[in-house]
N, C-alpha and C positions, 0 to 999 in steps of 0.2 A: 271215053277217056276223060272229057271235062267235065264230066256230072260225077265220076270217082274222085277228080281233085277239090271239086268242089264238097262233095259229101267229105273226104277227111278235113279239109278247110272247118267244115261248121262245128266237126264234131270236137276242131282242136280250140274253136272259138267257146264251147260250150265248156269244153275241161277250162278254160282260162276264167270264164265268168263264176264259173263254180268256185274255184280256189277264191278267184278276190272276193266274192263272198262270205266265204268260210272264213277264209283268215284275215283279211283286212278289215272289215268289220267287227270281228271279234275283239282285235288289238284295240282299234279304236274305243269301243263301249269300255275296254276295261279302264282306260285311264283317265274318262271322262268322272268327277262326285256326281251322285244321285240327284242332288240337288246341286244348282247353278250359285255360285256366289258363298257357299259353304267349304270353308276351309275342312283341310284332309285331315284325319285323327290320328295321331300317333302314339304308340306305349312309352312306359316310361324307360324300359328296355333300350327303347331305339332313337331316346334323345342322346345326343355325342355327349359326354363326361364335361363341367367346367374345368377351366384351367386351374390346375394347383397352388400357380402363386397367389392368385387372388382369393381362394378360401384361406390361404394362409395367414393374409394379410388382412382379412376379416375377423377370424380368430383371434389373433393377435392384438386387434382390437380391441375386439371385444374384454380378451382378462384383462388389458391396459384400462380401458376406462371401470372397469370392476374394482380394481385393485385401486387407484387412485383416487375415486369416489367417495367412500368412507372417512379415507385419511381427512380427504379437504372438509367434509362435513364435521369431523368428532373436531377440527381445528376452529372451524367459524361457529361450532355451537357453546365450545368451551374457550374461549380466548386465552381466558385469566388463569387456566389451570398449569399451564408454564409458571405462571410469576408468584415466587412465594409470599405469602404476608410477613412485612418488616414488624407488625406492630403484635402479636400474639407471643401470649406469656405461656412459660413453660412451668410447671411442676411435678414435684415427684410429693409422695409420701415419705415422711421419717420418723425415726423416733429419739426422744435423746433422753439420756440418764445414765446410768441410775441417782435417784436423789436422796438423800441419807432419810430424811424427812417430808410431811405432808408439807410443811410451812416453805421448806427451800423449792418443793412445786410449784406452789401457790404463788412465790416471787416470781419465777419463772415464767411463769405461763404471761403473771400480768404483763409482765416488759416485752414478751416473742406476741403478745394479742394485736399489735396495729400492723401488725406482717403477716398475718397466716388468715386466712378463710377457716379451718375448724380446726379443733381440739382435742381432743380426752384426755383425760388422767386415769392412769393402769395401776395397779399393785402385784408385783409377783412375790415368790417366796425362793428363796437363793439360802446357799450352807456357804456358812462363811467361819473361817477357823479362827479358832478361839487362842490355839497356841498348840504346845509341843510338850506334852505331858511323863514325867520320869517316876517311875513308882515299882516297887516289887510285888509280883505277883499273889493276889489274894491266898490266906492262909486258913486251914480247916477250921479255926477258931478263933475267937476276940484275945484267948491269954495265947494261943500259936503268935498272931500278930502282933501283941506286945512285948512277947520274948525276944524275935525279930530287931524288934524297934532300941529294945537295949541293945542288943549286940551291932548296934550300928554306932548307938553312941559310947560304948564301950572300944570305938575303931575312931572316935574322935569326928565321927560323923552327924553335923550338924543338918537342922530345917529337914525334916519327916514331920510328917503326922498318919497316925493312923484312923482308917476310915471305920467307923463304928453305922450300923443300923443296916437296914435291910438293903438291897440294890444290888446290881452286879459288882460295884468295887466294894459290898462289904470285907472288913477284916484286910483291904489293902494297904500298904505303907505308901503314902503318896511322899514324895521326892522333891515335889517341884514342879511347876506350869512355864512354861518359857515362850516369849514372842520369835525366839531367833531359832531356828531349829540345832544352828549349831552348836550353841551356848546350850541347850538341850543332851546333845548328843557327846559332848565336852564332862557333861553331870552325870549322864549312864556311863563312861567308862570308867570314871573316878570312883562308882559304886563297886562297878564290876571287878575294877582293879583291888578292891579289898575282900573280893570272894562273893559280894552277892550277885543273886539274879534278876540284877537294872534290867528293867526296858522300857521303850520309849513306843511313844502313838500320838498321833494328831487330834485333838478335842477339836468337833464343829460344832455350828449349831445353827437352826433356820432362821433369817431372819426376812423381813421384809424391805421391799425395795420398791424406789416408786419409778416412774415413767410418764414421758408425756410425747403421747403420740397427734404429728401435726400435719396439714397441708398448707406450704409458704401460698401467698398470694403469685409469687415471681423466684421459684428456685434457683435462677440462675442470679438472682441480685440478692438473693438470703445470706444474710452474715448473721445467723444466731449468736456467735460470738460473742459479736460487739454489746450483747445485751445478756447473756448470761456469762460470767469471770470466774467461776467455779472450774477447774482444771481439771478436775476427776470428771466433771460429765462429759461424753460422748455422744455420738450419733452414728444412726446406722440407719439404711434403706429399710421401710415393713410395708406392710400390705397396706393399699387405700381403705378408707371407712365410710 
């Protein structure tokens, strides 16, 4: 009977030593590193997330000094580009005329010359009317147009002449040249009213005109005026030269 208890005795000693072998052993090796004094390795998986406010507040940084960086540099590179210059002159180009003559340029120009940095002198060509012309319409012949021409003064009608020789008013009865158009159109109906065929038309013709185109030293202190006293001339803005 005592060599039965003691035989299940050993064999429950021997189940006991097995197991803490097996498994306490085991636990132990797995949680020892391989090497002694070498920290454990971790994925990047399985680091905990940083807090949110402080990425935020790194961020936020960040575009703050981005954004304010430039500003303060284009200021301390450029100081003066705020403050405008008091002492800079302005100019434009112009032109002024027209002047009847080369000679009323040539005064012109000498008296505007201690004000302007440059010059030229221009020529155009402009139609300029001559007057307001009363005449009856050209006739198939030189005696058509002078039978015309009695029957006007047979009607007590004065100052005709008839147009003789080659051109388009051959063989016309001219009437009259007038500066005023109405004094003109006063003269075609006085014709008319005695039966002929008055009419009236504007004479022009080309002439030249001069100009003088300038650039003032100081636009805004230019009083051309005060040195050209011709009232007919003008001025107008043109292209720089």
């Amino acid at each position: 009977m005592l060599l039965r208890l003691l035989f299940v005795l050993l064999i429950a000693l021997n189940i006991a030593v097995g197991a803490w072998l097996l498994l306490g052993q085991n636990d132990t090796h797995a949680h020892l590193p391989t090497d002694p004094g070498v920290n454990k390795l971790h994925l990047l998986s399985e680091l905990p997330p940083p807090p949110a406010s402080v990425t935020q507040g790194a961020s936020a940084a960040n575009v703050a000094a981005a954004t304010t960086t430039p500003t303060q540099s284009s200021s301390v590179a450029n100081p003066l580009a705020a403050q405008p210059s008091t002492n800079t002159l302005s100019y434009a180009c112009m032109a002024l005329g027209p002047f009847a003559t080369q000679e009323d340029l040539r005064v012109a120009r000498n008296a505007l010359e201690p004000q302007v940095q440059r010059m030229r002198a221009r020529q155009e060509q402009t139609t300029q009317s001559r007057g307001w012309w009363v005449y009856l319409p050209p006739m198939s012949s030189h005696a058509a147009a002078l039978a015309e021409a009695r029957q006007l003064a047979a009607k007590n009608i004065q100052d005709y002449f008839v147009i003789s020789g080659a051109g388009d008013d051959q063989n016309t009865v001219s009437l009259g040249l007038f500066k005023d158009p109405a004094n003109a159109r006063k003269r075609r109906d006085q014709i008319a009213a005695a039966g002929f065929p008055a009419q009236m038309s504007e004479r022009t013709e080309t002439v030249p005109e001069y100009w003088l185109d300038l650039i003032p030293v100081d636009s805004t202190h230019f009083d051309w005026r005060s040195r050209v006293h011709d009232l007919a001339i003008g001025s107008h803005s043109t292209g720089c030269f």
